[in-house]
C-alpha positions in Angstrom: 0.0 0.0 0.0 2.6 2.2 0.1 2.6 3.1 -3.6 -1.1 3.6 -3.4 -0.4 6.2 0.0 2.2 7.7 -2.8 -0.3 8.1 -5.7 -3.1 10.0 -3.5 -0.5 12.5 -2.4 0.5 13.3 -5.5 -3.0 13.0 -6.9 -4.4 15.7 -4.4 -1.3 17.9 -4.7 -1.9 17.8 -8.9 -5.6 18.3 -8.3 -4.8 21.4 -6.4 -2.7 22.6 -8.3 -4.8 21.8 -11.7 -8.3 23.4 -9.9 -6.0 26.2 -8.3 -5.0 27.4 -11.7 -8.3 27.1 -13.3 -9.5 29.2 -10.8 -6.7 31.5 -10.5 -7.0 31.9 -14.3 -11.4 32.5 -14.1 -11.5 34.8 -11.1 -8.2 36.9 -11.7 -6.7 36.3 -14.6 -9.6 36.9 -17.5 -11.3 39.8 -15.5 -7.5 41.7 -15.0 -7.2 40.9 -18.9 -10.8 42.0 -19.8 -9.8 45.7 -18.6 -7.2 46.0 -20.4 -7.3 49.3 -22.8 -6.1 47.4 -26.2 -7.6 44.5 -27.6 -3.4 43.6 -28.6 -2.8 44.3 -25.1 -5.7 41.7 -24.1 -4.5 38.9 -26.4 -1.0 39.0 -25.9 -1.2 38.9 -22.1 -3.4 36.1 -22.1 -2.1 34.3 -24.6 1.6 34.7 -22.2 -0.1 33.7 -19.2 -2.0 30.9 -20.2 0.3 29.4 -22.2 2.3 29.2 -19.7 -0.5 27.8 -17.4 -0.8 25.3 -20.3 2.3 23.5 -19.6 1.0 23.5 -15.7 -2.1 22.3 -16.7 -0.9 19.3 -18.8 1.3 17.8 -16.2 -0.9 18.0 -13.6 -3.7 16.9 -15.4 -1.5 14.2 -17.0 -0.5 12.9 -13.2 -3.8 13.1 -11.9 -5.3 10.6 -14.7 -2.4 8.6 -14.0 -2.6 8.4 -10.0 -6.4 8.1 -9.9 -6.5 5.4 -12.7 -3.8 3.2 -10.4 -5.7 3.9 -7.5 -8.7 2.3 -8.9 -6.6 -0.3 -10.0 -5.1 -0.9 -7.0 -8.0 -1.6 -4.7 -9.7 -3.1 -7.8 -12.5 -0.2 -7.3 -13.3 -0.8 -11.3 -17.0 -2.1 -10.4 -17.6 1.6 -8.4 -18.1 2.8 -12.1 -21.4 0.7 -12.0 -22.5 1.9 -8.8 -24.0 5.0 -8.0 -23.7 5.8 -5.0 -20.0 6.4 -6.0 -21.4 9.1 -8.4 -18.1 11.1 -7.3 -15.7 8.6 -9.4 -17.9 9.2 -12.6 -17.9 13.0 -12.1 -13.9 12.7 -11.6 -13.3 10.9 -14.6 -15.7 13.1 -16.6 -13.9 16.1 -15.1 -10.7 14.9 -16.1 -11.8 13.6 -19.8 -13.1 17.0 -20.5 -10.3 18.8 -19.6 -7.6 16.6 -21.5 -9.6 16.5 -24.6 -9.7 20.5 -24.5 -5.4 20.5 -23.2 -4.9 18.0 -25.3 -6.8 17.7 -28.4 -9.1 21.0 -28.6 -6.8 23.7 -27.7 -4.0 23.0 -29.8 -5.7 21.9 -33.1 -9.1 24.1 -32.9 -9.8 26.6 -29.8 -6.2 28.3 -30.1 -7.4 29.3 -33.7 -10.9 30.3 -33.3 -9.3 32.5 -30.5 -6.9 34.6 -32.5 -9.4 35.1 -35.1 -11.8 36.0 -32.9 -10.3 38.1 -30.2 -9.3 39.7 -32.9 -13.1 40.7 -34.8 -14.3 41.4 -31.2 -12.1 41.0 -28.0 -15.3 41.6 -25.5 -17.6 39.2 -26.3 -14.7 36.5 -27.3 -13.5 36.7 -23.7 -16.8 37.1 -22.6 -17.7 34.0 -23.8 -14.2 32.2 -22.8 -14.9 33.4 -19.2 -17.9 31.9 -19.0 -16.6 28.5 -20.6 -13.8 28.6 -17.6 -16.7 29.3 -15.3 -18.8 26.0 -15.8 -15.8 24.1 -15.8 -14.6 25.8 -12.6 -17.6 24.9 -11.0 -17.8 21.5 -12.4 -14.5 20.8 -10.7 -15.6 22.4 -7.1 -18.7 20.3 -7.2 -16.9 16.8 -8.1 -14.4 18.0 -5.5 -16.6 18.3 -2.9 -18.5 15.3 -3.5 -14.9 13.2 -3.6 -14.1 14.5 -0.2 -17.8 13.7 1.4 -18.0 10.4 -0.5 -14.5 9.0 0.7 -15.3 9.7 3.7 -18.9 7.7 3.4 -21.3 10.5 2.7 -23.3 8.7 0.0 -25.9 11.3 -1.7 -27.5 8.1 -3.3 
């Protein structure tokens, strides 16, 4: 068990610092950038900061899927999928599927794109509409969070 005792440290310590940046990035980030004078100003600064969050945001998301898939594989907690009063794991591994699809797949081969051109036509509403994309997914993660915490420790909603 002690590798398992090593995975959920680094799990929570990712997942903190995953969640930490998203919401670093909704609740400072975008609404500093959004009163910025210059539209150039605007997309240059975000693009700096988040693509250095990016890298931040990869790793920890990459040792997060890594650590929770071998905890699940280490208990052999595969069949909590098909139960749901562990509706935490589901919302865990949707959480994380979401987000690597958009690091991983999305970002780099579509949303970087529609971005530029975008911020571009109409800074305002582009981040507008980014800002509110961060938001659901911030609050996503702070619901799954708290139901991880109250469901490992037996507080069963279902």
């Amino acid at each position: 068990m002690e590798y398992y005792t090593l995975a959920r440290v680094v799990h929570v310590i990712a997942v903190i610092l995953w969640i930490g940046g998203v919401s670093m990035v909704t609740t400072v980030l975008i609404p500093a950038i959004k009163k910025l004078k210059s539209k150039e100003d605007q997309i240059k600064t975000f693009e700096q900061i988040e693509g250095r969050f990016a890298v931040q945001a990869k790793v920890t998301t990459l040792l997060t899927g890594i650590t929770g898939f071998y905890m699940l594989y280490a208990i052999d907690g595969w069949d909590r999928y098909l139960n749901l009063k562990f509706w935490w794991i589901h919302a865990m591994t949707l959480v994380w599927v979401l987000f690597t699809l958009v690091l991983y797949v999305l970002e780099p081969l579509v949303l970087h794109k529609l971005f530029r051109k975008y911020a571009e036509i109409n800074p305002g509403k582009t981040f507008s509409i980014m800002h509110k994309a961060h938001w659901f997914l911030l609050l996503l993660s702070l619901i799954t969070t708290a139901g991880v915490v109250a469901g490992s420790h037996g507080w069963f909603l279902f």
